[in-house]
Backbone as JSON Lines, residues from 0, in Angstrom:
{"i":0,"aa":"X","n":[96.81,48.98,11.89],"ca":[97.98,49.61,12.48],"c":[97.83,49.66,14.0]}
{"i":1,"aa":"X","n":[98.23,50.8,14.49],"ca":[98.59,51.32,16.19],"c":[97.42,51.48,16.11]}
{"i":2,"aa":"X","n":[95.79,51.33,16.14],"ca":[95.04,52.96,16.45],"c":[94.11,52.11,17.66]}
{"i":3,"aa":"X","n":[94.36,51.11,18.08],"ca":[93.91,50.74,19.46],"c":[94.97,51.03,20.58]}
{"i":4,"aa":"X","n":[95.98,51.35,20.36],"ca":[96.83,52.1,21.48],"c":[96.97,53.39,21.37]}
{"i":5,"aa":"X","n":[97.07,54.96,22.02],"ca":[97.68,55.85,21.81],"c":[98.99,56.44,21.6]}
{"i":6,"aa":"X","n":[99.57,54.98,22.61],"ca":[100.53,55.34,22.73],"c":[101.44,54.07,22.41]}
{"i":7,"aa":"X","n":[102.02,53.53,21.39],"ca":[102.71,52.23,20.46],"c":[103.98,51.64,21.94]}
{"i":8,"aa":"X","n":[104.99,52.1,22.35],"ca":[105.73,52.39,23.46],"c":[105.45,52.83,24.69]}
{"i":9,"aa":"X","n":[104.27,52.62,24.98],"ca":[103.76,53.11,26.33],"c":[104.1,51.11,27.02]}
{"i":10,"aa":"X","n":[104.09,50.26,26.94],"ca":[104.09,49.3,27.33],"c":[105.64,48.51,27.02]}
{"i":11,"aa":"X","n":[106.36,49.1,26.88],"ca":[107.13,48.61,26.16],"c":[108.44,48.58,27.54]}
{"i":12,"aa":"X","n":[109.28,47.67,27.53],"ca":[110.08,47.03,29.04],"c":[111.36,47.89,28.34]}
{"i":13,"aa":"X","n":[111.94,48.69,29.31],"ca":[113.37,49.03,29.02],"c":[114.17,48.11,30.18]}
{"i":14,"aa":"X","n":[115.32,47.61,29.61],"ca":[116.37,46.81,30.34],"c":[117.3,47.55,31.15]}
{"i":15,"aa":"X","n":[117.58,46.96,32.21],"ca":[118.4,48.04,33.13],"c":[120.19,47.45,32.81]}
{"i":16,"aa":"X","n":[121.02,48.98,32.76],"ca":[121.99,48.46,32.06],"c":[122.72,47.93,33.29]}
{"i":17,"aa":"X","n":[124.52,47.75,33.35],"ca":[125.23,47.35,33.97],"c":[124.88,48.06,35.09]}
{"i":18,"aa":"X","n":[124.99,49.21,34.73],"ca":[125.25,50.64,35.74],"c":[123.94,50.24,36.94]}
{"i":19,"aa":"X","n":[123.02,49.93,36.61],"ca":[122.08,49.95,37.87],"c":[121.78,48.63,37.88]}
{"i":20,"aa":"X","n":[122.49,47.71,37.52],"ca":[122.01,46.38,38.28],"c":[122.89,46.15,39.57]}
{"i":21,"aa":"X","n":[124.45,46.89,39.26],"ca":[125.26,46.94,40.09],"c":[124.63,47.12,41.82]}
{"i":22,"aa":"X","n":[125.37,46.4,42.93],"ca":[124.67,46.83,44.08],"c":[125.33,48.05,44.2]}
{"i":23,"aa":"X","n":[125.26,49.16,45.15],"ca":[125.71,50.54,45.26],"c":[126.03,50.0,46.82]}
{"i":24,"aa":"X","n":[127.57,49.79,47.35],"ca":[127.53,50.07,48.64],"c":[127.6,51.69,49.04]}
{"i":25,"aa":"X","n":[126.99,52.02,50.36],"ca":[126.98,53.63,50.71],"c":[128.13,53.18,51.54]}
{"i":26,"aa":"X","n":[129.23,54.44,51.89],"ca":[129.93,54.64,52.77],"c":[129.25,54.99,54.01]}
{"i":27,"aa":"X","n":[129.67,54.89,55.72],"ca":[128.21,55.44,56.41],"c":[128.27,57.0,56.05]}
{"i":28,"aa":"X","n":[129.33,58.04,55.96],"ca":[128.58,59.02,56.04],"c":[127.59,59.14,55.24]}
{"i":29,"aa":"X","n":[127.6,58.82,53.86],"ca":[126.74,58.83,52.75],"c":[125.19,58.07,53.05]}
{"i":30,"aa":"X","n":[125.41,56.99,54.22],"ca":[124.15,56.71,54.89],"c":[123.68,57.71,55.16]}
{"i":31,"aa":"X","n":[124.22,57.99,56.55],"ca":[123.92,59.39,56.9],"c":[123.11,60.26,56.38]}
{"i":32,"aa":"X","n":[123.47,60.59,55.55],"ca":[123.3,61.52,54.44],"c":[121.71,61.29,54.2]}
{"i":33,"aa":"X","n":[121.82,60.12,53.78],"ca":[120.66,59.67,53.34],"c":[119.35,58.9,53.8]}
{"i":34,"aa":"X","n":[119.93,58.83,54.97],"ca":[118.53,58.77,56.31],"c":[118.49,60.08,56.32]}
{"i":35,"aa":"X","n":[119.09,61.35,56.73],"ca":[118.47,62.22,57.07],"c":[117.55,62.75,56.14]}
{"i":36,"aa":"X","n":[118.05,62.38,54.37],"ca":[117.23,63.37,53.41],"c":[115.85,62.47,53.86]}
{"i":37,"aa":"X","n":[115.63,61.09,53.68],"ca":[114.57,59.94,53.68],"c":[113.74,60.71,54.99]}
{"i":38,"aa":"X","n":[114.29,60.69,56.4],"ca":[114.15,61.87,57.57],"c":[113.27,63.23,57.08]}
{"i":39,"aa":"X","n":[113.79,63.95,56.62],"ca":[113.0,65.2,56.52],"c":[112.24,65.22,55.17]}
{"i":40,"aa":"X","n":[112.18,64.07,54.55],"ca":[111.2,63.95,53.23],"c":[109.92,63.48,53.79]}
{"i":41,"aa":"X","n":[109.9,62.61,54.94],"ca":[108.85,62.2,56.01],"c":[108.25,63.09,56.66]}
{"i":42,"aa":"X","n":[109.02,64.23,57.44],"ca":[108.77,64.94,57.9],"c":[107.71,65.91,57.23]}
{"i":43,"aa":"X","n":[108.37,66.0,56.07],"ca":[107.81,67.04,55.01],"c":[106.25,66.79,54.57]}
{"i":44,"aa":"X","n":[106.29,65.41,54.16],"ca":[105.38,64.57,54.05],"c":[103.79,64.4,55.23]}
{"i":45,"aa":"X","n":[104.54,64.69,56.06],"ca":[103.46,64.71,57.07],"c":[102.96,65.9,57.3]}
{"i":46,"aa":"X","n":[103.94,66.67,57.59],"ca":[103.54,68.11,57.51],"c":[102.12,68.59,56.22]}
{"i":47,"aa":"X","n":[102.5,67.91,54.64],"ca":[101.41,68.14,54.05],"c":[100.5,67.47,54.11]}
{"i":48,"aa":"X","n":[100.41,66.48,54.82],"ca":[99.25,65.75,54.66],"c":[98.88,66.78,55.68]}
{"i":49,"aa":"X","n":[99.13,67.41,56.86],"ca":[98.38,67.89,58.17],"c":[97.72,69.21,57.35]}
{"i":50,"aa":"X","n":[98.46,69.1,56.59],"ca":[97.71,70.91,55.52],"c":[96.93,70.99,54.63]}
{"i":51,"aa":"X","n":[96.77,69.63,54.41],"ca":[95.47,69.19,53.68],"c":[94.54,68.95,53.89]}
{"i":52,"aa":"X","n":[94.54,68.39,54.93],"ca":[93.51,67.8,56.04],"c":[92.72,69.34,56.69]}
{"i":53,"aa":"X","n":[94.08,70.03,56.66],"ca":[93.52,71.11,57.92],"c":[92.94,71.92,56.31]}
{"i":54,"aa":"X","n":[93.4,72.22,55.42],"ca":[92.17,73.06,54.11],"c":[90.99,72.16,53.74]}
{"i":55,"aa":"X","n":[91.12,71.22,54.28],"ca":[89.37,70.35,53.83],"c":[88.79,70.86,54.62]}
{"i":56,"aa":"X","n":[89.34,70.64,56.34],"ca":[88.17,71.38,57.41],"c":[88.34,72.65,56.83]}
{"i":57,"aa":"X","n":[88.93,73.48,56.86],"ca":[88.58,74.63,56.34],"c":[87.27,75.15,55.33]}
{"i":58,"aa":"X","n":[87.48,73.87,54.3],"ca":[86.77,74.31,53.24],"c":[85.21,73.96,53.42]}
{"i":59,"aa":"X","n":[85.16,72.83,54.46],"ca":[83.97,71.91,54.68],"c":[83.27,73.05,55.35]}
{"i":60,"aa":"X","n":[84.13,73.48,56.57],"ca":[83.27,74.69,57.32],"c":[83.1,76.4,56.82]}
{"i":61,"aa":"X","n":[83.97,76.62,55.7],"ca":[83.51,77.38,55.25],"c":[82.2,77.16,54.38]}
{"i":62,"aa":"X","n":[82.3,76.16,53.83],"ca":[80.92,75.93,53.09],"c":[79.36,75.75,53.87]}
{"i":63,"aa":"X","n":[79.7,75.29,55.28],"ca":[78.64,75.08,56.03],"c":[78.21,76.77,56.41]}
{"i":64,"aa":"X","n":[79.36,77.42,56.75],"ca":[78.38,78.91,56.71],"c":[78.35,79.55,55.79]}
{"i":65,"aa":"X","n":[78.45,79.27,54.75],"ca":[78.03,79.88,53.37],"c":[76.63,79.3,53.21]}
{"i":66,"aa":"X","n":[76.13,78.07,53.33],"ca":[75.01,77.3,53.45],"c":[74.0,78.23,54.15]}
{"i":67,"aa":"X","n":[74.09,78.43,55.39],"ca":[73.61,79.18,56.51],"c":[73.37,81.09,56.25]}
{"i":68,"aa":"X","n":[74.47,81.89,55.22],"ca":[74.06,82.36,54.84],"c":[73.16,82.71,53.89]}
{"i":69,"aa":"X","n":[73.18,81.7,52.97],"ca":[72.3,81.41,52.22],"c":[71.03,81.05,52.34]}
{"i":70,"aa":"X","n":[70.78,80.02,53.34],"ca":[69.49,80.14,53.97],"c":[69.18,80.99,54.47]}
{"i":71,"aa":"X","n":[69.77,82.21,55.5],"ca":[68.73,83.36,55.8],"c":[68.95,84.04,54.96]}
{"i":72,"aa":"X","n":[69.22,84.48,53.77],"ca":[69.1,85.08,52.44],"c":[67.98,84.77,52.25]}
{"i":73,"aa":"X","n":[67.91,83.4,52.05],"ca":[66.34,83.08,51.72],"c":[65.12,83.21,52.62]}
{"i":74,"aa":"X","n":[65.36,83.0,53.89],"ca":[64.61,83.47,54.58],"c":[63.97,85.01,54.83]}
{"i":75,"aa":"X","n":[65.02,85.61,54.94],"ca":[65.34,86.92,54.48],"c":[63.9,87.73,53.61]}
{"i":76,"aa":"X","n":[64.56,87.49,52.35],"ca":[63.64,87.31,51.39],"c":[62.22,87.16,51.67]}
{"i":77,"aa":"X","n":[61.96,85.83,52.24],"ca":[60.59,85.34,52.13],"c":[59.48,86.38,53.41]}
{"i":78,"aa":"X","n":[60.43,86.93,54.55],"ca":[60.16,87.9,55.64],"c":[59.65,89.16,55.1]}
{"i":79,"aa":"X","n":[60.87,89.52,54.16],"ca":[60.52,91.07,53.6],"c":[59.2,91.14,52.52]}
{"i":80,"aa":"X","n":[59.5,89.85,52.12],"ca":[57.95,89.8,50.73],"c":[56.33,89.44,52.03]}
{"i":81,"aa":"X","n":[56.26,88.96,52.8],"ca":[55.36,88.74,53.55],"c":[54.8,90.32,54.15]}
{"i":82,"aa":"X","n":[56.25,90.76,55.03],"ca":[56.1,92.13,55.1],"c":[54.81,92.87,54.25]}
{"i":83,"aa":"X","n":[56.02,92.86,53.13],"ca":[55.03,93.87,52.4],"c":[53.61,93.52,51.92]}
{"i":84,"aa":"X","n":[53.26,92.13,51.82],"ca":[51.84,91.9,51.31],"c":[51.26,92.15,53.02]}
{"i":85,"aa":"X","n":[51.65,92.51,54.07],"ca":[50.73,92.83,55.06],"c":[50.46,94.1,54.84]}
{"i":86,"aa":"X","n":[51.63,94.87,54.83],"ca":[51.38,96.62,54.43],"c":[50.14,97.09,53.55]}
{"i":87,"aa":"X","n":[50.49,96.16,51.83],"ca":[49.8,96.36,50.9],"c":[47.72,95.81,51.79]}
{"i":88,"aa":"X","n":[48.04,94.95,52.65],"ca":[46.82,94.37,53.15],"c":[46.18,95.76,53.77]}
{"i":89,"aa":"X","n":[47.13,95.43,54.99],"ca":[46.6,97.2,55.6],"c":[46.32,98.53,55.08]}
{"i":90,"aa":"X","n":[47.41,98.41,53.88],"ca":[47.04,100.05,53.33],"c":[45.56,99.89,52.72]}
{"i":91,"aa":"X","n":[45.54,98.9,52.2],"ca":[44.05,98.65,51.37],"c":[42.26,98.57,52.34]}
{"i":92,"aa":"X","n":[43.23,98.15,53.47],"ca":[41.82,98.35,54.78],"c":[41.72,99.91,54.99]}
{"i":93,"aa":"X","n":[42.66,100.44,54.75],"ca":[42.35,102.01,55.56],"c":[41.9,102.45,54.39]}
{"i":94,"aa":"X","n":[42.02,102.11,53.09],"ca":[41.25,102.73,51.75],"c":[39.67,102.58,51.74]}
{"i":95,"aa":"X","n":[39.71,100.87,52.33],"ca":[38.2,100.57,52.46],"c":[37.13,101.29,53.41]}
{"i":96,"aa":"X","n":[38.32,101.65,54.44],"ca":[37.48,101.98,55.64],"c":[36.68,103.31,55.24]}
């Protein structure tokens, strides 16, 4: 049967009827019309690409100081544990002494 396709009609050619083979003349206002929508669909268009671009830097540099906090977290860490094995060092000299 079908069971190497999922989909039986996924490949399948639909014919275009009268209606859209027809040429469509535009009247100009209806040009008009329709440069400007083509116009601010560009516009629009660019606009998101600039907002995408601008949330990657966003996200890139938020991640770089999340990085950075994270390393002195760890550093952090490794300061306060040193710390204390000096304390524990010292307290244990003044026991000896």
């Amino acid at each position: 049967m079908w069971r190497h396709a999922a989909l039986p009609f996924k490949g399948k050619r639909k014919r275009k009827t009268l209606e859209q083979k027809r040429a469509v003349v535009l009247e100009p206002e209806e040009r008009k019309k329709v440069s400007l929508i083509s116009q601010l669909n560009a516009i629009r268009n660019q606009k998101a690409a600039a907002r995408r671009e601008q949330r990657a830097r966003q996200k890139a540099s938020q991640a770089k100081k999340a990085e950075a906090v994270e390393a002195w977290e760890e550093r952090k860490k490794r300061y306060v544990g040193l710390g204390k094995a000096e304390q524990r060092v010292a307290k244990k000299q003044r026991r000896d002494d």
